[in-house]
ZANULUM-271539 format. One record per residue (C-alpha): residue in one letter; x, y, z; residue number from 1. Coordinates in steps of 0.25 Angstrom, whole numbers, plus 5000, padded with zeros to 4 digits. Each point is the difference from the previous one (the first is absolute). Layout:
BEGIN
NODE   aa     px     py     pz     i
NODE    A      X      Y      Z   NUM
...
This chain:
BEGIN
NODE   aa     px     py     pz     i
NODE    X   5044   4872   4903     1
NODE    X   4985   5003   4999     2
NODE    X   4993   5011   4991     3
NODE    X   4998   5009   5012     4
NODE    X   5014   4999   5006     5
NODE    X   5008   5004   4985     6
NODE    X   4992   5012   4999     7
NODE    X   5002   5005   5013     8
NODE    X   5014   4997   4999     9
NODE    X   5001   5008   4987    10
NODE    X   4993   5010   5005    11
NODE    X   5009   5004   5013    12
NODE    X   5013   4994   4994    13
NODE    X   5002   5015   4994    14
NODE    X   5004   4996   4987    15
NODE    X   4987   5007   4993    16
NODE    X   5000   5011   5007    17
NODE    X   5008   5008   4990    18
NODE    X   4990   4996   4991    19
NODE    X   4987   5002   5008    20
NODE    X   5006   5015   5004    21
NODE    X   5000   5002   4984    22
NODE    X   4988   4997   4996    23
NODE    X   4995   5007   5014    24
NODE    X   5006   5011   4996    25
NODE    X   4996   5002   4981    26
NODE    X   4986   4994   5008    27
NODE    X   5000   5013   5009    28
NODE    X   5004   5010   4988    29
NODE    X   4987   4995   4993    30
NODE    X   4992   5001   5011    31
NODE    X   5005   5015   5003    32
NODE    X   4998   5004   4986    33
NODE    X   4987   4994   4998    34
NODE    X   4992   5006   5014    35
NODE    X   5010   5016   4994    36
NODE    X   4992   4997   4986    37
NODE    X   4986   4999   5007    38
NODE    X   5000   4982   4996    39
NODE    X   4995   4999   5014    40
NODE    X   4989   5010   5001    41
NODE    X   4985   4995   5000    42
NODE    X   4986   5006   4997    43
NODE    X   4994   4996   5015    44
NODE    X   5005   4996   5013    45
NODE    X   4998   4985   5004    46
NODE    X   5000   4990   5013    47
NODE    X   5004   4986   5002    48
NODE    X   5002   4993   5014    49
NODE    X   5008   4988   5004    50
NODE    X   4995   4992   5012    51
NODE    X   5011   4991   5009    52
NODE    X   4992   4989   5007    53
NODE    X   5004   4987   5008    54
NODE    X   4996   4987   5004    55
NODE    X   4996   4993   5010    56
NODE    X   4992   4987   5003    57
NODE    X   4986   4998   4995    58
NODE    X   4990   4998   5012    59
NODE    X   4994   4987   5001    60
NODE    X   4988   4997   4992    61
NODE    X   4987   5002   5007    62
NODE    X   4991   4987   5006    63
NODE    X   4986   5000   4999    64
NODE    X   4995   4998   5013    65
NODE    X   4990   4988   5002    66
NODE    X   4987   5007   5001    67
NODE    X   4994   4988   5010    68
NODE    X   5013   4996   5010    69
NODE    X   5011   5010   4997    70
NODE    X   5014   4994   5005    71
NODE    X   5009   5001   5011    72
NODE    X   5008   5010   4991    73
NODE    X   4988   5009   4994    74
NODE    X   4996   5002   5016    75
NODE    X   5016   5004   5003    76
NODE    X   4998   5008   4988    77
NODE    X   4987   5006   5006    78
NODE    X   5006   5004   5014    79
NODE    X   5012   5004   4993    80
NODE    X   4992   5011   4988    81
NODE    X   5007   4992   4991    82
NODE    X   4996   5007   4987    83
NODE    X   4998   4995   4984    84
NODE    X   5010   5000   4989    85
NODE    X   4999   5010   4989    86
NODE    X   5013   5002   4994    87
NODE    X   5008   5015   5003    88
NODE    X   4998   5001   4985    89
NODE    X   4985   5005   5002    90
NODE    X   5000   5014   4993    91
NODE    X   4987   5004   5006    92
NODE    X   4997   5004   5016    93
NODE    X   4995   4985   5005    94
NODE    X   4990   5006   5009    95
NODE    X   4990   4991   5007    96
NODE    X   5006   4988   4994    97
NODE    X   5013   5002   5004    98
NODE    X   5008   4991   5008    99
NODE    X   5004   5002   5013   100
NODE    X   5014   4999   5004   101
NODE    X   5001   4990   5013   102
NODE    X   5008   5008   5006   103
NODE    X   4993   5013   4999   104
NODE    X   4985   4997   5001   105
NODE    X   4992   5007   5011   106
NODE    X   4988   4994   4995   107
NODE    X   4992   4987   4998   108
NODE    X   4998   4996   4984   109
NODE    X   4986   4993   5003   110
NODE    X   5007   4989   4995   111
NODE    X   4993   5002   4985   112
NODE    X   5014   5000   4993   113
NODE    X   5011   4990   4995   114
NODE    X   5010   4999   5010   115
NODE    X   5017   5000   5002   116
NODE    X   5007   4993   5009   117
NODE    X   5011   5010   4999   118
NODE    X   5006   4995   5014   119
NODE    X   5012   4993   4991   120
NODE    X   5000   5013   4991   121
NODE    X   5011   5010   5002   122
NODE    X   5001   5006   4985   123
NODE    X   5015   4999   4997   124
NODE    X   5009   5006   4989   125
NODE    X   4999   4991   4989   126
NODE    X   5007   4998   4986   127
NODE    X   4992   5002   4988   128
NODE    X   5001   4989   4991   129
NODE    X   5002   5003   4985   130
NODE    X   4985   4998   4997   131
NODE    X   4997   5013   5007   132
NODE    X   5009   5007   4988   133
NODE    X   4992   4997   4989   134
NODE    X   4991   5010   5000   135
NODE    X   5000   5015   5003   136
NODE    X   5012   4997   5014   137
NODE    X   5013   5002   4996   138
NODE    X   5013   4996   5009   139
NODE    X   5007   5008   5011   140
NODE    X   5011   4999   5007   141
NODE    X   4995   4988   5009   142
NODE    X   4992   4989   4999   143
NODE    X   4991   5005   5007   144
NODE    X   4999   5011   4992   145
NODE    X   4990   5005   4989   146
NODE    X   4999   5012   4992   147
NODE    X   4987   5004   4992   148
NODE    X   5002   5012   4991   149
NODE    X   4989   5008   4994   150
NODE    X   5001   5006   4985   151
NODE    X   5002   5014   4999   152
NODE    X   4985   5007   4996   153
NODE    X   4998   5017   4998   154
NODE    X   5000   5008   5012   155
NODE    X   4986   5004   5002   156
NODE    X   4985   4994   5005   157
NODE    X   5000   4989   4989   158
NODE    X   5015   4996   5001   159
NODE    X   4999   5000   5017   160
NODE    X   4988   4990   4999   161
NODE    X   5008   4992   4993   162
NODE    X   5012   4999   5007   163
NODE    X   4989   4997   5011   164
NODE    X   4994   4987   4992   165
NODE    X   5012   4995   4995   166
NODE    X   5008   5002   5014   167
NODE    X   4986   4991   5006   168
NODE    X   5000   4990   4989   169
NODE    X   5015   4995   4999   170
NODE    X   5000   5000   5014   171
NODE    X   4990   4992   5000   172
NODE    X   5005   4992   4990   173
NODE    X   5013   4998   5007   174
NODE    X   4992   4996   5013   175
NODE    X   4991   4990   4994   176
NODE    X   5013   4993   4993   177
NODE    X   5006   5001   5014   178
NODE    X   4989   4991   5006   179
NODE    X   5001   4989   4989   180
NODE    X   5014   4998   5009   181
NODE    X   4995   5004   5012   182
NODE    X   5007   5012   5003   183
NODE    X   4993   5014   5001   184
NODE    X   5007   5013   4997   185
NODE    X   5000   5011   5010   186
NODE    X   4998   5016   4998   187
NODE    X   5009   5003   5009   188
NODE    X   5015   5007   5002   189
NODE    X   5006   4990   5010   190
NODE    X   4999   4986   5003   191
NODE    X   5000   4998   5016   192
NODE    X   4995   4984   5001   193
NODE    X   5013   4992   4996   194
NODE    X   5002   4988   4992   195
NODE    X   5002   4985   5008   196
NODE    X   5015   5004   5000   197
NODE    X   4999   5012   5006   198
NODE    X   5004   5014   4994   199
NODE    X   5013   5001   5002   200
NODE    X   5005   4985   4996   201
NODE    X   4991   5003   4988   202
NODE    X   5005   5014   4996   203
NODE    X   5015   4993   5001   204
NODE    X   4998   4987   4995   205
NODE    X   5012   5000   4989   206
NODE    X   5009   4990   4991   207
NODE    X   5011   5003   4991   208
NODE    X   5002   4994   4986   209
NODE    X   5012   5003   4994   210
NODE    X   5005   5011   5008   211
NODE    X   4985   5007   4998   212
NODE    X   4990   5001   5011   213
NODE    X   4986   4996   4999   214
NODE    X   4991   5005   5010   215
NODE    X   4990   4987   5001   216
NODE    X   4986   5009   5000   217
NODE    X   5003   5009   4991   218
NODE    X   4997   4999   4985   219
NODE    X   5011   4994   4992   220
NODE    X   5001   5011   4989   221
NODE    X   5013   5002   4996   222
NODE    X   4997   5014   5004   223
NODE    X   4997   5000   5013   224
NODE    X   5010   4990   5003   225
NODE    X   5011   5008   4994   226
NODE    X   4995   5013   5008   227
NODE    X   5000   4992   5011   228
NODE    X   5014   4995   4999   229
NODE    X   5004   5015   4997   230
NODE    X   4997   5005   5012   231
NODE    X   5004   4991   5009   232
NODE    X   5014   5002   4995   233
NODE    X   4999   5016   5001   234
NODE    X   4995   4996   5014   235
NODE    X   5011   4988   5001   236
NODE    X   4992   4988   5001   237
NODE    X   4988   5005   5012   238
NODE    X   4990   5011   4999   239
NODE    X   4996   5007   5012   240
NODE    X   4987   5003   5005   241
NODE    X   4996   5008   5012   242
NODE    X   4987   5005   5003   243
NODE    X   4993   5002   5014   244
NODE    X   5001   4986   5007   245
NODE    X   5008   4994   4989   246
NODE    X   5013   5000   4997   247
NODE    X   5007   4987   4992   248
NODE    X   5007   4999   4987   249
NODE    X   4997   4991   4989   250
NODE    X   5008   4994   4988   251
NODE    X   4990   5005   4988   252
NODE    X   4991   5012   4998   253
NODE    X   4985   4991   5002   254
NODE    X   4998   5007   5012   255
NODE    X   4996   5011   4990   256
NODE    X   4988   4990   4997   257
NODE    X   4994   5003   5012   258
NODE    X   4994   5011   4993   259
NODE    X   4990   5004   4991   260
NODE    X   4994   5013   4993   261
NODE    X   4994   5008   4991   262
NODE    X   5005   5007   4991   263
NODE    X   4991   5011   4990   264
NODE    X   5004   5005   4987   265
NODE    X   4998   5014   4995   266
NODE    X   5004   5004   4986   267
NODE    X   5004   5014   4998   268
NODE    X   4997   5005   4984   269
NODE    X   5009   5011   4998   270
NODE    X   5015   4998   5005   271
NODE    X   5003   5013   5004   272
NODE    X   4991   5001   5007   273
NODE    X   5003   4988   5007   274
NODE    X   5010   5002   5011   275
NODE    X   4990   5010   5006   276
NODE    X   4991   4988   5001   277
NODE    X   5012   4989   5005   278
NODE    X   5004   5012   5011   279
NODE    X   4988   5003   5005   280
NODE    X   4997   4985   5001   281
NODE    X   5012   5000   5010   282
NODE    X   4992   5009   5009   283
NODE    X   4990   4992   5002   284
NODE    X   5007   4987   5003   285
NODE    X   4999   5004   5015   286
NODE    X   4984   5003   5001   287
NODE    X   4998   4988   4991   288
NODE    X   5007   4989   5006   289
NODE    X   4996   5007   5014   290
NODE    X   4984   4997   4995   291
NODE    X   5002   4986   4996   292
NODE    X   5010   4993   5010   293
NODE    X   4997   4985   5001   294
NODE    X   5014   4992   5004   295
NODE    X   5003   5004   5015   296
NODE    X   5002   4985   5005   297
NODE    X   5011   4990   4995   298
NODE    X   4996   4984   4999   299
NODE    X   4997   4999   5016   300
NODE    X   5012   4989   5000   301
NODE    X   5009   5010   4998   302
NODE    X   4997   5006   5013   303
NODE    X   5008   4990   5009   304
NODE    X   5008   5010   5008   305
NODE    X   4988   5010   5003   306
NODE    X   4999   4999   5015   307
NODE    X   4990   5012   5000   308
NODE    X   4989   5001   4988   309
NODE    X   4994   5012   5005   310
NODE    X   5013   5007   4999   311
NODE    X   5003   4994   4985   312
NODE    X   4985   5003   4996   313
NODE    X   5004   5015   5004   314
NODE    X   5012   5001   4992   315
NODE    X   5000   4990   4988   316
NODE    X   4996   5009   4987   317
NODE    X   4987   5000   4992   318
NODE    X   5007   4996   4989   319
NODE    X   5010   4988   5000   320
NODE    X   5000   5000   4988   321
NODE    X   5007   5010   4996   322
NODE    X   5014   4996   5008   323
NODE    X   4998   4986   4995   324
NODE    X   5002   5004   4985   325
NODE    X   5010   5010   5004   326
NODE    X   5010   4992   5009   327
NODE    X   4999   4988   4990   328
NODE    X   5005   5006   4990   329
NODE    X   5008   5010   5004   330
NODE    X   5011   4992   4998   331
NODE    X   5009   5010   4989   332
NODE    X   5008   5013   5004   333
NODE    X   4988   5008   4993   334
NODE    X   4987   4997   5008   335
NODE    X   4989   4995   4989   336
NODE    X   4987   5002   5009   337
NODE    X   5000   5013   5004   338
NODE    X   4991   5013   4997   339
NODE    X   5004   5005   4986   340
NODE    X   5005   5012   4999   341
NODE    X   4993   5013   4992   342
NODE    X   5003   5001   4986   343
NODE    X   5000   5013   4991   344
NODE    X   4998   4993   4984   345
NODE    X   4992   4987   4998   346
NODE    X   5013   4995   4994   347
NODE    X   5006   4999   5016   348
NODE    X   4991   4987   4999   349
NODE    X   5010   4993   4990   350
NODE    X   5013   5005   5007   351
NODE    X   4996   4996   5016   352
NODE    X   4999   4985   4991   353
NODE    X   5015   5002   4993   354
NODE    X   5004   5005   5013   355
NODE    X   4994   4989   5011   356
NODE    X   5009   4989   5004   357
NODE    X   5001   4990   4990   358
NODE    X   4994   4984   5006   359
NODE    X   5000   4989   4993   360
NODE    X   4999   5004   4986   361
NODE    X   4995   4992   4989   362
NODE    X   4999   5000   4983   363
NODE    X   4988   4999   4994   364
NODE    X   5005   4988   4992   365
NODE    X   5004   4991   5011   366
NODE    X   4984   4998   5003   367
NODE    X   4992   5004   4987   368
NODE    X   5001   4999   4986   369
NODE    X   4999   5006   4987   370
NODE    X   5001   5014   4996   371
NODE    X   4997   5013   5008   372
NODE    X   4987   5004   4992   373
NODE    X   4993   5006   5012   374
NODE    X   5002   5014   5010   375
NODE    X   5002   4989   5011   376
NODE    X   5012   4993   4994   377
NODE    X   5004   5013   4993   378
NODE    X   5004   5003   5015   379
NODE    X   5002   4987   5006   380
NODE    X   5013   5001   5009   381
NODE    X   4995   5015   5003   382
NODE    X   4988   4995   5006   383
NODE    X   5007   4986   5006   384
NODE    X   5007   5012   5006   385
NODE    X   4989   5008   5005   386
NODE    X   4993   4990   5006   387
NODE    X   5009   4999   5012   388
NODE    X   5001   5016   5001   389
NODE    X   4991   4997   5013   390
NODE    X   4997   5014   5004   391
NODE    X   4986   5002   5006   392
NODE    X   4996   5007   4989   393
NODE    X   5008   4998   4986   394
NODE    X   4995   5004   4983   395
NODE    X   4997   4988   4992   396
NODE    X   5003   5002   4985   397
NODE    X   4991   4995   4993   398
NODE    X   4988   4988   4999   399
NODE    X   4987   4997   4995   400
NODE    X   4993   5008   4991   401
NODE    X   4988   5007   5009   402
NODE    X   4988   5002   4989   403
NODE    X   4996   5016   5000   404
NODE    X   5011   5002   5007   405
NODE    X   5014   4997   4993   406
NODE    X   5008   4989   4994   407
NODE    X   5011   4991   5006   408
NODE    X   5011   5012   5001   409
NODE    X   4996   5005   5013   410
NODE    X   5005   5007   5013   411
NODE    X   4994   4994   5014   412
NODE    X   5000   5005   5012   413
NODE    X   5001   4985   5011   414
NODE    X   4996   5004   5014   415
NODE    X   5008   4988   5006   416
NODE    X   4997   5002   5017   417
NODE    X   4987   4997   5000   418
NODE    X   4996   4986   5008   419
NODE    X   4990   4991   4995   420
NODE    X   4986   5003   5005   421
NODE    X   4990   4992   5008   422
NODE    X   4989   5000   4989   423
NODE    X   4999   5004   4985   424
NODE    X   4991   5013   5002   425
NODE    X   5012   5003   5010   426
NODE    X   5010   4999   4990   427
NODE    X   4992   5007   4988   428
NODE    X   4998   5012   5010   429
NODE    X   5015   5001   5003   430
NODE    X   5004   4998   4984   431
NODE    X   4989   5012   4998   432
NODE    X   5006   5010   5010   433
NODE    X   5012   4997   4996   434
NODE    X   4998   5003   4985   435
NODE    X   4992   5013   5004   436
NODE    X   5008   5005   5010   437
NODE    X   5012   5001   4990   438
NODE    X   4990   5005   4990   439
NODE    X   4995   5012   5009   440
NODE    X   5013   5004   5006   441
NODE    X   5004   5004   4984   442
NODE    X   4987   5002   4997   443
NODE    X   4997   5011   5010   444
NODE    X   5015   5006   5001   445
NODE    X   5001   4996   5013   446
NODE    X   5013   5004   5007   447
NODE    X   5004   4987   5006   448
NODE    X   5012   5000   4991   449
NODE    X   5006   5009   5011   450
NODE    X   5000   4992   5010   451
NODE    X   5015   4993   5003   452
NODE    X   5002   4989   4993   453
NODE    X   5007   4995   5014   454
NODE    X   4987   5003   5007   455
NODE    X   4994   4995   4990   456
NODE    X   5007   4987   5004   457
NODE    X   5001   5002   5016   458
NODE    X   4983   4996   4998   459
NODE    X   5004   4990   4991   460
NODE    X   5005   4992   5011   461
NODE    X   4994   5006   5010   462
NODE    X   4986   4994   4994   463
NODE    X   5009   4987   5000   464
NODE    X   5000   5000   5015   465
NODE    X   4987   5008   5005   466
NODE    X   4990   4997   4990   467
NODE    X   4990   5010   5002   468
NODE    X   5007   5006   5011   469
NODE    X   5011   5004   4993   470
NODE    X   5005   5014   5002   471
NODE    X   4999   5007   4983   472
NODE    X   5005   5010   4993   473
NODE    X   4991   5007   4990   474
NODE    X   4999   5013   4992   475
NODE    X   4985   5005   5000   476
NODE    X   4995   5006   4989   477
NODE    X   5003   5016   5003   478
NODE    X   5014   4994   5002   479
NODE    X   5001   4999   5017   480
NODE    X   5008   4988   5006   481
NODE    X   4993   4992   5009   482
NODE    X   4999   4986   5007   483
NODE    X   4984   5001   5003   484
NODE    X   4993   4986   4994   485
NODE    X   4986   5007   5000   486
NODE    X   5005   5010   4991   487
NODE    X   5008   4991   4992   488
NODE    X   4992   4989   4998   489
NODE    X   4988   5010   4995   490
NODE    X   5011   5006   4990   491
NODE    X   5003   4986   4996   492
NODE    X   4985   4996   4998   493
NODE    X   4997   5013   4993   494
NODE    X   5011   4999   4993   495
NODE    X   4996   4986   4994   496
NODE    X   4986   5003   4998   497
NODE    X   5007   5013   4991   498
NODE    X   5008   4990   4991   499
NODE    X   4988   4989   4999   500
NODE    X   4991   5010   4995   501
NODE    X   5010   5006   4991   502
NODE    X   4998   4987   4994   503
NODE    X   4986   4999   4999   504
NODE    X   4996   4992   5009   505
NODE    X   4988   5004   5007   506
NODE    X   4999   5005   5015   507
NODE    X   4992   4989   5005   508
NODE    X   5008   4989   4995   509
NODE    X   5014   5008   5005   510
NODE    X   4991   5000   5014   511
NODE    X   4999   4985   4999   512
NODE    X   5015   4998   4995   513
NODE    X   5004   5007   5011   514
NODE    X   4991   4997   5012   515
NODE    X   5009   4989   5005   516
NODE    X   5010   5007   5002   517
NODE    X   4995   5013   5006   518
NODE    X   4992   4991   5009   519
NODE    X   5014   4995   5006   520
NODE    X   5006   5012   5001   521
NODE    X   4985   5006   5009   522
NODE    X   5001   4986   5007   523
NODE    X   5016   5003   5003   524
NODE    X   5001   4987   4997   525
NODE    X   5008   4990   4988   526
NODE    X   5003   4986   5000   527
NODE    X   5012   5001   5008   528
NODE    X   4993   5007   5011   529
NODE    X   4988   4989   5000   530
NODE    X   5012   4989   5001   531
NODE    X   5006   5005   5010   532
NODE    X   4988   5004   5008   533
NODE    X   4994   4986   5000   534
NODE    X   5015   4993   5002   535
NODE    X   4999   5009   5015   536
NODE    X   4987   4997   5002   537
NODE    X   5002   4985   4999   538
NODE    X   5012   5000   5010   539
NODE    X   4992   4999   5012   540
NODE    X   4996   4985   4997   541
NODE    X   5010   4997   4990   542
NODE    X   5017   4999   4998   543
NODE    X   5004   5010   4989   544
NODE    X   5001   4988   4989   545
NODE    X   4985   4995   5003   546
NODE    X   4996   5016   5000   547
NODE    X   5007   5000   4986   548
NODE    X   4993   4990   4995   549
NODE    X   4988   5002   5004   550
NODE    X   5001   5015   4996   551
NODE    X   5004   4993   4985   552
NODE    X   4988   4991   5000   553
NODE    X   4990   5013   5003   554
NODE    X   5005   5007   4988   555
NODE    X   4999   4987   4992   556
NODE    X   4987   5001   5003   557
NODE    X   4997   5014   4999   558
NODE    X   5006   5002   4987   559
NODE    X   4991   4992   4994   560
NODE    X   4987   5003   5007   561
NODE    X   5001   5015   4998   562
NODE    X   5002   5009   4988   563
NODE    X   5008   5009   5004   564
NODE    X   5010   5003   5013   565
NODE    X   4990   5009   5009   566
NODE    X   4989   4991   5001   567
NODE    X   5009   4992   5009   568
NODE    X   4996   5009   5012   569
């Protein structure tokens, strides 16, 4: 019996759960006491920001043309647009230089510029090979997954800027060790172009050890594999998943690898004053999500019963995303992935922890040694715990020290609905309005607390489905309901602006931060909506799968040429 298949053995056999439930619970009591007893409370707020990418293959390397006799292939090429390389890891807008995808180009490129014979090119999911993970990528679920984390800095002009460099370089730092193995990591919240295999064999693809099942792409951390196997027994062996135009079931949960995401951070110094901030946040879930959809289409395999893709681009939602984490692990009596409810005292965190299903538990000393010197493995099983408390937005006790703005014993906010963006200045823009908009509600007394926590919810998944048609539900600022983007979206702006400048950052950097959003929410339009939009427009010349793909390879492109979202149009 292999390493892997004695811990996840031990782990869901149940006879440690006595003993995870104990030291859960004295873990809990400290953690209760410490946040009553002020251990939790910092000088400063602070930010931090995880960004979920994924794979696919590199393009092929460019060919110098042959300044005297160009080929056969370089005058295909030619008649086809066919564009230069440049990797999507390019930070900076490409502009005159940059390549032209061959199936978008609408105009000649004089033919001064390396070619790509991208005729053979589709850009497939791929694995990430272990190189990729030396640096500033860490795993996720799939293997086709990658996470790049940012550490936490002081909310404010200097902190922002940095959480903007950082996020640039280990992004760039993940891509550029992504190349040396030909694969390219994509901002993105959805992949659409399948492996060779297709999606489906490739999201099921199974064997069992030992009475443990091993989904074939996904990591083979005893963690994942043991929450894996959890599931599928609360579900009885298949988890469903029905979305518009799918409808299947599959024997593990990788079909929640389909998505990616961001996820900001927002520390909260004073912890009574932190379930004002945590129940406001629920309030915006709706508006944000609403401004920032970007999964509205499923790998276009998946689509093999669609008989009308005009009718499925009307009805699929905005954000995929959000039912594929949901319905794959949905699996226990309790949902896990759902809209957290409000809380009245900061230690609610800690019992929503005790209280959530219990999946595949572990102690600490079946994967690490020595003692427990540290805040980390102070709490260890409480934290194993809390990391599969899903909601779309939880408390994280605790993490690294923020210069200026508080040591390790912290209380976060993680705003988890959030997908990934197609460029980093998008994603910056979203982690800033994020953080100053739960800022400036509490900063400004803002009555949104009153809206219904049910409403609050009904524009969660409202936003889920119509994106930035969604109908929401808002409190103003003299306290009068109402469902009016305009108005809501300039008290959401405002609102922002109010809790960046409240940290000192200056109007015209809060104007920069910003624009990229409140440039979507003028244009009406977000990621999902451009998708969606360029899917349709293909389908006069194309079937649904080749108006996918081709839709996929545009936003390859784009992504990489531009610098933010609405220089697209």
């Amino acid at each position: 019996m292999d390493d892997v298949v004695d811990l996840v053995r031990r782990s869901l056999g149940g006879e440690h759960d006595a003993e995870f439930r104990e030291r859960l619970a004295a873990q809990a009591d400290q953690l209760r006491e410490g946040i009553e007893d002020g251990q939790f409370d910092n000088e400063d707020f602070a930010v931090g920001l995880e960004v979920e990418v994924y794979a696919i293959e590199a393009e092929p390397d460019p060919v110098e043309e042959d300044e005297d006799e160009p080929d056969e292939a370089t005058l295909d090429a030619d008649l086809s647009g066919g564009g230069s390389g440049g990797g999507l890891g390019s930070l900076e807008p490409a502009g005159e230089d940059a390549a032209d995808d061959p199936l978008e180009s609408d105009e000649d490129d004089g033919g001064d510029e390396p070619y790509t014979d991208l005729e053979a090119w589709e850009g497939r999911l791929a694995e990430l090979p272990e190189s990729t993970f030396d640096g500033t990528a860490a795993k996720e679920l799939g293997v086709h997954n990658a996470e790049i984390n940012t550490d936490p800095d002081p909310m404010g002009a200097t902190g922002l800027e940095v959480q903007t460099t950082s996020t640039e370089m280990r992004i760039k730092k993940a891509r550029d060790a992504a190349r040396e193995d030909n694969r390219e990591l994509v901002l993105d919240a959805m992949w659409t172009v399948p492996p060779e295999e297709g999606s489906v064999d490739y999201l099921s693809a199974v064997e069992e050890r030992d009475g443990v099942v091993f989904a074939e792409n996904m990591r083979q951390d005893p963690r994942y594999v043991a929450l894996d196997n959890e599931a599928l027994g609360h579900a009885g062996g298949e988890i469903d998943f029905e979305v518009p135009g799918f409808s299947g079931s599959f024997p593990t949960i990788l079909f929640e690898s389909l998505t990616s995401s961001i996820q900001p951070h927002l520390q909260i110094p004073d912890s009574e004053r932190f379930p004002a901030y945590y129940n406001a946040a629920i309030r915006t879930l709706g508006p944000l999500l609403a401004l920032s959809a970007n999964s509205p289409l499923l790998p276009a395999d998946m689509y093999e019963a669609v008989d009308d893709p005009e009718t499925l681009l009307d009805e699929t939602h905005h954000e995929l995303r959000i039912a594929a984490f949901e319905q794959s692990v949905n699996t226990s009596t309790h949902p896990k992935v759902r809209v957290p409810s409000d809380i009245e005292a900061a230690t609610d965190v800690v019992d929503r922890v005790v209280e959530d299903d219990l999946f595949a538990p572990f102690l600490r000393e079946w994967i690490a040694d020595g003692g427990r010197d540290g805040l980390a493995d102070t709490y260890w099983e409480f934290d194993h715990k809390r990391g599969t408390y899903w909601r779309w937005l939880r408390c994280v006790i605790g993490g690294d020290p923020v210069d200026g703005a508080g040591d390790e014993r912290s209380l976060r906010i993680e705003y988890r609905p959030i997908p990934t963006q197609p460029t980093v200045r998008d994603t910056i823009a979203v982690q800033t309005l994020t953080a100053g908009l739960i800022r400036g509600i509490v900063a400004a007394d803002h009555p949104l607390a009153e809206l219904p926590w049910q409403d609050a919810k009904t524009s969660f998944y409202n936003a889920a489905r119509d994106g930035p048609d969604a109908e929401l539900s808002w409190v103003t600022a003299d306290g009068q309901r109402t469902t009016d983007h305009d108005v809501i979206y300039d008290e959401v702006f405002d609102l922002a602006r109010r809790g960046l400048a409240a940290q000192d950052v200056p109007e015209a950097r809060i104007d920069e931060f910003l624009e990229p959003m409140e440039r979507r929410h003028a244009l009406g339009a977000t990621p999902s909506t451009w998708k969606l939009d360029r899917v349709r427009d293909r389908l006069a010349n194309h079937e649904l799968e080749g108006a996918i793909h081709e839709t996929q390879r545009e936003y390859y492109r784009l992504s990489r040429e531009h610098d933010a979202f609405y220089d697209w149009f």
